[in-house]
C-alpha positions in Angstrom: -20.1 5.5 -7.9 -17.5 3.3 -6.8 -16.8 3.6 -2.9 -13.7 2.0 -1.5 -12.4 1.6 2.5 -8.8 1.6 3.6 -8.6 0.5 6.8 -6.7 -1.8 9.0 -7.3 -5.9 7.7 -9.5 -7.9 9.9 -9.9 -11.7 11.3 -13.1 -11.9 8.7 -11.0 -10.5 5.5 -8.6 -12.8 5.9 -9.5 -15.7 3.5 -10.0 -12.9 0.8 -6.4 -11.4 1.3 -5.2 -14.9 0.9 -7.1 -15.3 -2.2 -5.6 -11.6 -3.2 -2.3 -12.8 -2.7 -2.9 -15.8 -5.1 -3.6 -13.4 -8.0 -1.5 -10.9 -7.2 1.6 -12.4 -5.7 1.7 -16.2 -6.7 0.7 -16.9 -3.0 3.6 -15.5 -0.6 2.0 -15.9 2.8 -0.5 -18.8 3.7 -3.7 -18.3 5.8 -2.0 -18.9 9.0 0.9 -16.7 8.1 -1.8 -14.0 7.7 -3.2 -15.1 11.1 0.6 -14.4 12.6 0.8 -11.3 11.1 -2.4 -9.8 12.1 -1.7 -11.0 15.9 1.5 -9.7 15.7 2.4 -5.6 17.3 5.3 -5.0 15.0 3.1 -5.3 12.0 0.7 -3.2 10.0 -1.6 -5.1 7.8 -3.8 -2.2 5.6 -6.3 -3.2 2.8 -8.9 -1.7 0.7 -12.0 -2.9 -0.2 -14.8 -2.5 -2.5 -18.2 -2.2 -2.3 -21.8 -0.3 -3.3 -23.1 -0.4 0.0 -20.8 2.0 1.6 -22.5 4.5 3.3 -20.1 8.3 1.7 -18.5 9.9 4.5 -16.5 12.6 4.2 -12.4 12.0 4.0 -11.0 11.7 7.2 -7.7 13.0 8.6 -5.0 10.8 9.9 -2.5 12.5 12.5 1.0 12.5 11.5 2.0 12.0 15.3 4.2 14.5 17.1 4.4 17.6 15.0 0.2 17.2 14.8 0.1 17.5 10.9 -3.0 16.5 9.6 -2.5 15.2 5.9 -5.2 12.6 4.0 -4.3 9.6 2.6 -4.9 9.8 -1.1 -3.1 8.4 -3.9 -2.7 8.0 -8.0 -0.2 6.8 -10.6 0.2 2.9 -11.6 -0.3 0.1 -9.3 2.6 -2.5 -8.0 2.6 -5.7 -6.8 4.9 -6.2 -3.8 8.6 -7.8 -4.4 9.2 -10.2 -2.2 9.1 -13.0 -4.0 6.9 -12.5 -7.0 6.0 -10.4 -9.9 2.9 -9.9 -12.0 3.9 -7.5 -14.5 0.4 -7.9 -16.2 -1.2 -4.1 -15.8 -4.7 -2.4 -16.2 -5.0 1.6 -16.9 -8.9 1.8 -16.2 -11.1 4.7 -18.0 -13.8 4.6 -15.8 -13.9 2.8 -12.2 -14.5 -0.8 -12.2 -18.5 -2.0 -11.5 -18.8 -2.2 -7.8 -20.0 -5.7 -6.5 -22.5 -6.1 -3.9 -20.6 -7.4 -1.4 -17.3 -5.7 0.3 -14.3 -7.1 -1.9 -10.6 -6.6 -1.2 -8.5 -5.2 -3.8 -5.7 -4.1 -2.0 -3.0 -4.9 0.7 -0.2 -3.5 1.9 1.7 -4.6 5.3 5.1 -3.2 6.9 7.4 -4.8 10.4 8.4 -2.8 12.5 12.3 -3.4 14.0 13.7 -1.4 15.9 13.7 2.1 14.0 12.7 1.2 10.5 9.4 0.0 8.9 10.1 -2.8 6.6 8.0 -3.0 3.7 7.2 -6.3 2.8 3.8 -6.3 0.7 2.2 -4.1 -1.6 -0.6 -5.6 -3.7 -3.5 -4.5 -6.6 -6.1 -6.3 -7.8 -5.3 -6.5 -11.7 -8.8 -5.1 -12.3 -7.7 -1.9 -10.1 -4.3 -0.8 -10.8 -2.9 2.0 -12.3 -5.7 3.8 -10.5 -4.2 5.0 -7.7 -4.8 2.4 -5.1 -0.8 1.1 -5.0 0.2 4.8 -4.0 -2.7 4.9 -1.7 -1.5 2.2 0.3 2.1 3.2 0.4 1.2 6.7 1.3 -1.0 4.8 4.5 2.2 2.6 5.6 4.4 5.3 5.8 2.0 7.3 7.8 1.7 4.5 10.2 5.5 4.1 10.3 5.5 7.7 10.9 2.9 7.2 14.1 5.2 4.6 15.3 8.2 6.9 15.7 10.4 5.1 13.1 13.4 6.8 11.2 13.4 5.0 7.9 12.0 2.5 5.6 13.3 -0.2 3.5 12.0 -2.6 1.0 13.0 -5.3 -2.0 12.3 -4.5 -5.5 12.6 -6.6 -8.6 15.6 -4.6 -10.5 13.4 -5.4 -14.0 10.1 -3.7 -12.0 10.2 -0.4 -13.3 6.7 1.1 -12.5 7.4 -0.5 -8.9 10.6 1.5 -8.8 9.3 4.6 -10.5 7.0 4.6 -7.9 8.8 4.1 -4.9 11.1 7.4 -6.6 8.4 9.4 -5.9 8.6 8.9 -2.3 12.2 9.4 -2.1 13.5 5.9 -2.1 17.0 5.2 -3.3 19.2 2.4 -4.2 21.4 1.2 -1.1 21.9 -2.6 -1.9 21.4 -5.9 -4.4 20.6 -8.9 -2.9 21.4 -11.6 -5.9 19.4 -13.9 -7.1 16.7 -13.2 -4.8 13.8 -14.2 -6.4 13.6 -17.8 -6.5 10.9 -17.9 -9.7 13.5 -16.4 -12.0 17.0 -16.4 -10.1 16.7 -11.9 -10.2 18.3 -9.6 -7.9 16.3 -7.8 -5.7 17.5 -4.0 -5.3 17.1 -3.3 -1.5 15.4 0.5 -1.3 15.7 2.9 1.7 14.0 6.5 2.5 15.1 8.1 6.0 14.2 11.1 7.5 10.3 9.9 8.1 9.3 12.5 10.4 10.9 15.1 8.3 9.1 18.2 6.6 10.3 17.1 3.3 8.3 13.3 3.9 5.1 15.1 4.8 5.6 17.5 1.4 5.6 14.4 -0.7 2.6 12.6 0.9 0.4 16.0 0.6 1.9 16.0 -3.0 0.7 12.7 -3.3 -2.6 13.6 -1.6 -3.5 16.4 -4.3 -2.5 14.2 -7.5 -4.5 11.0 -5.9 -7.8 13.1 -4.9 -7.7 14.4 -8.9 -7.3 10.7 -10.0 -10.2 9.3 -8.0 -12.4 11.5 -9.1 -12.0 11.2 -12.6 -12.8 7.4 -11.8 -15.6 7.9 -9.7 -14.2 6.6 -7.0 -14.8 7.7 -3.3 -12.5 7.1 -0.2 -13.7 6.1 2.9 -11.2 6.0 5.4 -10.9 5.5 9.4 -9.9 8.9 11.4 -7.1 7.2 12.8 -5.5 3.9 12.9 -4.7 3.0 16.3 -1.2 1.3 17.1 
């Protein structure tokens, strides 16, 4: 069996996010831009890893804040890349879970800003090898959870207007269209649509997460995969 970790990134991960981000992303952010990043308050920096030497735990809750609903962080359908300034359309639909390695590996990163009332999402990455397992939902589901425990209002995000598994995704969450930004990208000159979902502390945001919970927890374990996650992520 596979066992994977989301948790929050730390000082030792940090030269394989970078490496992550080379595959993934075309290299976005540097080391030291990592290094700013997970120094800074305003920003969440999530990642899974891989590994056989996990000890199995059982699935842990994370708080959804104020109205105290517990929800777990679970997720399926295909994986993204982040659009910020690259794309790798290449994509993987995995049978069976990928061998585990013997050492912790990170396949997965997702980070958001915090300003002023909204969560800005400005990375969300899958190792080739693991998408379209579930991990890219997983890690959405977990930055909007943490916006959520920060007492934001809303979300935004760029998205390549040619990404459609990115943007069927991000549909499923209840982001819409409010904006182009033109020529954007500056590998290919495309517009980036600008996405926005409100109402995060609504009933109707924690419906779609434990949606996303049930469909995820059915994925995983048709890959053999099991999540180990921290109780709660502390701001």
């Amino acid at each position: 069996m596979t066992f994977l970790e989301l948790k929050p990134l730390t000082a030792e991960q940090l030269p394989e996010v970078v490496e992550l981000d080379k595959i993934c992303l075309g290299g976005i952010w540097t080391l030291e831009g990592y290094q700013r990043e997970l120094g800074s308050p305003s920003s969440d920096l999530l990642v899974v890893s891989v590994g056989n030497d996990f000890v199995p735990e059982p699935i842990f809750d994370l708080e959804l804040g104020g109205d105290a609903i517990n929800r777990r962080l679970y997720e399926t359908s295909e994986i993204v890349q982040s659009d910020r300034q690259s794309d790798n359309s290449k994509s993987y639909s995995p049978t069976s879970a990928p061998e585990a390695q013997n050492t912790d590996s990170v396949v997965g990163l997702g980070c958001l800003w915090s300003i002023l009332d909204e969560a800005h999402i400005t990375l969300l990455a899958v190792h080739p090898k693991y998408q379209r397992g579930g991990l890219g939902t997983l890690l959405l589901t977990a930055l909007l959870r943490r916006a959520v425990l920060r007492g934001l209002e809303r979300a935004t995000l760029e998205v390549r207007a040619s990404n459609e598994a990115a943007r069927s995704l991000y549909a499923k969450f209840g982001f819409q269209e409010a904006g182009r930004r033109r020529h954007y990208y500056k590998d290919t000159g495309e517009d980036a649509l600008i996405l926005w979902r409100g109402g995060l502390k609504t009933p109707d945001l924690a419906a779609t997460l434990e949606e996303m919970h049930k469909f995820v927890r059915s994925r995983f374990a048709s890959l053999g995969w099991n999540l180990k996650e921290v109780r709660n992520f502390e701001l």
